[in-house]
C-alpha positions, 0 to 999 in steps of 0.5 A: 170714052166707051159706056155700056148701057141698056135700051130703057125704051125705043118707040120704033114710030119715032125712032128714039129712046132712052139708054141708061149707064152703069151709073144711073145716068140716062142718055137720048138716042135717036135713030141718027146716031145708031150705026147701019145694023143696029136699028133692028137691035133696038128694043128695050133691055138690049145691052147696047156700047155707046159714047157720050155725044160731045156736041151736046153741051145742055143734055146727056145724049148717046153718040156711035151706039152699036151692039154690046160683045159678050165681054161687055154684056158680061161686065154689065151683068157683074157691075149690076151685081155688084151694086145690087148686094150693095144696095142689100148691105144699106 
C-alpha cells in the first residue's frame, strides 16, 4: 500500500533518515531503498511516496520511496489541516 510521508531527517554522511506518515508513524529509510533520482531530493521536509518494507517484520522501515506528484503533496497538505482544526477542537 502506497504512504505519503515527509523526510523528518536525512544525514547526507550516512545516508539515512526518518520519514513520518499521515498517521504519525515513523519509518527508517536508508539510501538503499530510494530510487536512482531521489537521493538529491533528500532533505528534510520533502514530501516523499513510500511503501512499508515487508521483510521488516521488528520495525517500520520505508521501502520504493520516490518523489511525491503534486496531487499527493496536495492530500498531505489537506489531511495536515484537517487534523490540525481537529487538534484545536480538543
Amino acid at each position: 500500500m502506497k504512504l505519503i510521508g515527509t523526510v523528518l531527517w536525512w544525514d547526507v554522511r550516512d545516508q539515512n533518515g526518518i520519514i513520518k506518515d499521515l498517521e504519525g508513524r515513523k519509518f527508517y529509510v536508508d539510501v538503499s531503498v530510494l530510487e536512482s533520482h531521489m537521493l538529491s531530493r533528500m532533505k528534510s521536509g520533502a514530501v516523499v511516496c513510500f511503501e512499508q518494507n515487508p521483510m521488516v517484520k521488528d520495525a517500520l522501515c520505508a521501502h520504493r520511496v520516490s518523489p511525491a506528484n503534486a496531487r499527493e503533496k496536495t492530500k498531505l497538505a489537506k489531511e495536515f489541516e484537517n487534523r490540525r482544526q481537529l487538534s484545536f477542537f480538543e
